[in-house]
Backbone as ProteinMPNN parsed JSONL, in Angstrom:
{"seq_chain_A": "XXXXXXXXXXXXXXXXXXXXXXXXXXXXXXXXXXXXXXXXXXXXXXXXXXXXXXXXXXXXXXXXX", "coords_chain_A": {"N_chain_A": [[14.299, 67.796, 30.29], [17.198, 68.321, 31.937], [20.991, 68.992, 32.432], [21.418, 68.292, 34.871], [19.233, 67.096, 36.338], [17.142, 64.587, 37.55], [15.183, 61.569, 36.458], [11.736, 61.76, 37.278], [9.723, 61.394, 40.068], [8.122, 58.324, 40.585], [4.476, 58.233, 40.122], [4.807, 61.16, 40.54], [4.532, 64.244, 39.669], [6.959, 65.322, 40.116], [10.491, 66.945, 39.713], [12.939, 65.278, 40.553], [16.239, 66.844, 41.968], [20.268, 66.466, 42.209], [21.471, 66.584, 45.008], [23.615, 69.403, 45.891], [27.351, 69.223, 45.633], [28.953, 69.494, 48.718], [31.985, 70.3, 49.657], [34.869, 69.815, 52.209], [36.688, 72.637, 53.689], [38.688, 72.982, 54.207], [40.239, 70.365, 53.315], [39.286, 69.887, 51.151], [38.393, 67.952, 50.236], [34.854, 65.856, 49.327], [32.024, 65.691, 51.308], [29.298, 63.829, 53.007], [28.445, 63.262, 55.679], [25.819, 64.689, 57.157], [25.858, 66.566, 59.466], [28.818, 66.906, 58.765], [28.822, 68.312, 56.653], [27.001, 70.93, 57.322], [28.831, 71.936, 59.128], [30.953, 71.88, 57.322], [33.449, 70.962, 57.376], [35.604, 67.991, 57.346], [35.507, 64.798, 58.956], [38.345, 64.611, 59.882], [39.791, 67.008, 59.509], [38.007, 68.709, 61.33], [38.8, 67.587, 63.872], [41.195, 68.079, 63.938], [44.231, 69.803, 65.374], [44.025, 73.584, 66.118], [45.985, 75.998, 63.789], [48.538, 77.637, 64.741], [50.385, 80.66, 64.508], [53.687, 81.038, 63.854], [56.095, 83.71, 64.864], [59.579, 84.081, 64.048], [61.857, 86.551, 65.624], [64.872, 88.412, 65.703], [66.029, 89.616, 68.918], [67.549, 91.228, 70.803], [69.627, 90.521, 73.508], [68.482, 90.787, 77.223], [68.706, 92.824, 79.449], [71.398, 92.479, 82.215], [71.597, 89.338, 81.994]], "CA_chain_A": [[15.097, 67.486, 31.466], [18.525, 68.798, 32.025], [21.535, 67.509, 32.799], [21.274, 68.177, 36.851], [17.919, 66.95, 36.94], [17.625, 63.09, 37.562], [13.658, 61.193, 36.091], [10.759, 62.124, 37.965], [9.656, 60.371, 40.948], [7.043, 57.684, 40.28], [4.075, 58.651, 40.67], [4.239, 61.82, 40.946], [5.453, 64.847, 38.491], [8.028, 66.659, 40.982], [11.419, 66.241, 39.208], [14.246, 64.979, 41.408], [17.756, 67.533, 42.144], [20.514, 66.315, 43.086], [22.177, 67.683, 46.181], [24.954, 70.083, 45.325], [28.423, 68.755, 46.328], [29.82, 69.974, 50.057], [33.272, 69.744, 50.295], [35.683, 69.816, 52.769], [37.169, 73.795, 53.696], [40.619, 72.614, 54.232], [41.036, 69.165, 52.846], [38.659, 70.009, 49.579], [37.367, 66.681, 49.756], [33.486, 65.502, 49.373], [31.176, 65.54, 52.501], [28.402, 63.042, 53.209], [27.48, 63.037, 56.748], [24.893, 65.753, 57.856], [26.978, 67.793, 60.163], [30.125, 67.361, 58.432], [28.163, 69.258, 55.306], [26.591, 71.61, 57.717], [30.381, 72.328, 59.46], [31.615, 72.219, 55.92], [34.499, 70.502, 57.894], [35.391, 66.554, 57.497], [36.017, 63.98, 60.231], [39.73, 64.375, 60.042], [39.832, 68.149, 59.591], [37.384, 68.761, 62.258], [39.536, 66.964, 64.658], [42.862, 68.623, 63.905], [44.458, 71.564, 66.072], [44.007, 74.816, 65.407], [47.296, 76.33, 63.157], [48.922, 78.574, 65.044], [51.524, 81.222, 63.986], [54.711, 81.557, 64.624], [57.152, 84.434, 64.166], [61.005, 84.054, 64.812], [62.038, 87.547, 65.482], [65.353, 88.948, 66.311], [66.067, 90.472, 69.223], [68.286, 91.755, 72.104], [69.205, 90.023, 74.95], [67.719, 91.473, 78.171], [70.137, 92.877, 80.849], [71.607, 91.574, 83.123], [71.538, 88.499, 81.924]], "C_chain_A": [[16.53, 67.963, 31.213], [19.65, 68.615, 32.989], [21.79, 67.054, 34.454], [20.453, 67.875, 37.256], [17.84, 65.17, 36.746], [15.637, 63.112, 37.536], [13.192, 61.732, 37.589], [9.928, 60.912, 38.504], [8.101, 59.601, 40.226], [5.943, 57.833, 40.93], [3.451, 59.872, 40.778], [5.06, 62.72, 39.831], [6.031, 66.109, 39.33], [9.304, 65.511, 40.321], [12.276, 66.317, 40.595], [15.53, 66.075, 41.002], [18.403, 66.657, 42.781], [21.026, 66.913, 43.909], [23.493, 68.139, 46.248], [25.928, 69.433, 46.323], [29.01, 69.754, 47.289], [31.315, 69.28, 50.28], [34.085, 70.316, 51.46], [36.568, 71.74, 52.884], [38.102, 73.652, 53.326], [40.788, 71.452, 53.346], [40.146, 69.452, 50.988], [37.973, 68.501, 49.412], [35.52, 66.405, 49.963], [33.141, 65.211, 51.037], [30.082, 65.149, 52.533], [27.64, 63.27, 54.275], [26.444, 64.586, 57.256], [25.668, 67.079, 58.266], [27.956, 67.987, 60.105], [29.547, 68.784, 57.391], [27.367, 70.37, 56.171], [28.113, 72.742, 57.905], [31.416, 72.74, 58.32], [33.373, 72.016, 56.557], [34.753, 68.718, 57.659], [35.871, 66.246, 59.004], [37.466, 64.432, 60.874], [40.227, 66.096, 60.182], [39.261, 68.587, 60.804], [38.091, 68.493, 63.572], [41.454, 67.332, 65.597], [42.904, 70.106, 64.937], [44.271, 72.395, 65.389], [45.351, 75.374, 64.876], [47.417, 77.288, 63.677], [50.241, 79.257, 64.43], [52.52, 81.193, 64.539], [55.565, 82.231, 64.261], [58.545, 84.942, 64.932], [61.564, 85.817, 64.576], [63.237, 87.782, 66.404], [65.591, 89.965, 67.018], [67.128, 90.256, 70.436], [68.489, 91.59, 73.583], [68.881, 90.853, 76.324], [69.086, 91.484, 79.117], [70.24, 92.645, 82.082], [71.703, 90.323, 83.284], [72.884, 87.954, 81.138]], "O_chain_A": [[16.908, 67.912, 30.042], [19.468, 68.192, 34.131], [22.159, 66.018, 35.007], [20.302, 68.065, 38.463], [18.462, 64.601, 35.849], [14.891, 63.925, 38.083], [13.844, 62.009, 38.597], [9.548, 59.901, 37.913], [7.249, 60.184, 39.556], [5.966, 57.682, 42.152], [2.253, 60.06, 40.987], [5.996, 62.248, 39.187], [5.761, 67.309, 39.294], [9.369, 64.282, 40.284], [12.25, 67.2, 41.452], [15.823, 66.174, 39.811], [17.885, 65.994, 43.68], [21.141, 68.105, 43.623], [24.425, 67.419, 46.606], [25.63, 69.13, 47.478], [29.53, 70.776, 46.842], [31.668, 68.229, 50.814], [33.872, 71.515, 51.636], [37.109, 71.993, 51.808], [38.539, 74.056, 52.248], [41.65, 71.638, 52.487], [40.629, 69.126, 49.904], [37.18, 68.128, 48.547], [35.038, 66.933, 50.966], [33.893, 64.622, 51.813], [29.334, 66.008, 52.066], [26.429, 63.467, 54.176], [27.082, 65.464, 57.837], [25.957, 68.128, 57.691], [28.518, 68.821, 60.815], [29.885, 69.964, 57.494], [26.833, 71.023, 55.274], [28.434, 73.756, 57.286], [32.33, 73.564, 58.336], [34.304, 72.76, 56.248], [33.7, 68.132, 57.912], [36.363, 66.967, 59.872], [37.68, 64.576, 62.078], [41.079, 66.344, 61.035], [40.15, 68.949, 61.574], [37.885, 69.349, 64.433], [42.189, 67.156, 66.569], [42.097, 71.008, 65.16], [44.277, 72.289, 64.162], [46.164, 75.18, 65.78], [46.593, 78.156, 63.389], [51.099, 78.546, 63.906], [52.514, 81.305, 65.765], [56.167, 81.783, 63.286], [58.706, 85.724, 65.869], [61.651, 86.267, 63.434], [63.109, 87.551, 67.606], [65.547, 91.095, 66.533], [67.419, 89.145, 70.881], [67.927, 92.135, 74.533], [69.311, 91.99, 76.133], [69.99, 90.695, 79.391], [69.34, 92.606, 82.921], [71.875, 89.879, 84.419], [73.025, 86.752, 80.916]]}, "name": "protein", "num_of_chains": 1, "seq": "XXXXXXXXXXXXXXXXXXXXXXXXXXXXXXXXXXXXXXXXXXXXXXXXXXXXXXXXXXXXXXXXX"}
């Protein structure tokens, strides 16, 4: 047995995995529920606006004005 492999179910001789850790894109944290670990998004991430850019650029006032 090795060390990612957890005893073998009773019963029967299929060893147990466990289920690789899904975290979070943005926040890096662990994911539990189904379709957060599908989304590979959490609750709180999921939820948030989208980051938009913004770029301050000088320029030249318009005439006539």
């Amino acid at each position: 047995m090795t060390d990612h492999e957890e005893p073998t179910l009773p019963g029967t001789g299929v060893p147990r995995h466990r289920a690789p850790v899904v975290r979070c894109r943005e926040c890096h944290r662990p994911l539990r529920a189904p379709e957060s670990r599908w989304e590979r998004l959490g609750p709180h991430c999921a939820t948030a606006p989208d980051r938009t850019v913004r770029y301050d650029i000088d320029q030249d006032p318009l005439p006539g004005t």
